[in-house]
C-alpha positions in Angstrom: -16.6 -10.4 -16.7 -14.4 -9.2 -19.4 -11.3 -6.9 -17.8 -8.9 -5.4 -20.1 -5.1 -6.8 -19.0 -3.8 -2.9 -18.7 -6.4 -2.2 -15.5 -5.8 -6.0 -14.3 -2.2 -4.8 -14.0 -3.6 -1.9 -11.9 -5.2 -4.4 -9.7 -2.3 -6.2 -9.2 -0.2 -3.2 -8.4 -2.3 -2.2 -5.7 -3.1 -5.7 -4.2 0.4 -6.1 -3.8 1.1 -2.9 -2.7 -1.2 -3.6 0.1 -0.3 -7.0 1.1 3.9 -5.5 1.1 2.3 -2.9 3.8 0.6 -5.4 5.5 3.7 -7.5 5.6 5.6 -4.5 6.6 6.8 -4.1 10.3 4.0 -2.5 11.7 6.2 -0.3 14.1 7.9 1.2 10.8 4.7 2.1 9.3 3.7 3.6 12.7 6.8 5.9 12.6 6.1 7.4 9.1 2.7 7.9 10.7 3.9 9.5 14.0 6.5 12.0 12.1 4.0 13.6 9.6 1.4 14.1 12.8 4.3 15.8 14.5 4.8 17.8 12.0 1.5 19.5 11.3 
């Protein structure tokens, strides 16, 4: 399976991206959540 390196670069944006927010405190995550519900 032949991926071109610029979308493997995607790839690895994202993944990381989701394992930082995973990572993450959970209770910050849950505060960015809780403000924009608030909000609307």
């Amino acid at each position: 399976m032949a991926i071109s390196s610029s979308k493997m670069r995607w790839v690895q944006l994202a993944l990381g991206l989701i394992v930082m927010m995973a990572i993450s405190s959970p209770q910050y995550v849950w505060t960015l959540f809780t403000v924009r519900r608030q909000r609307q």
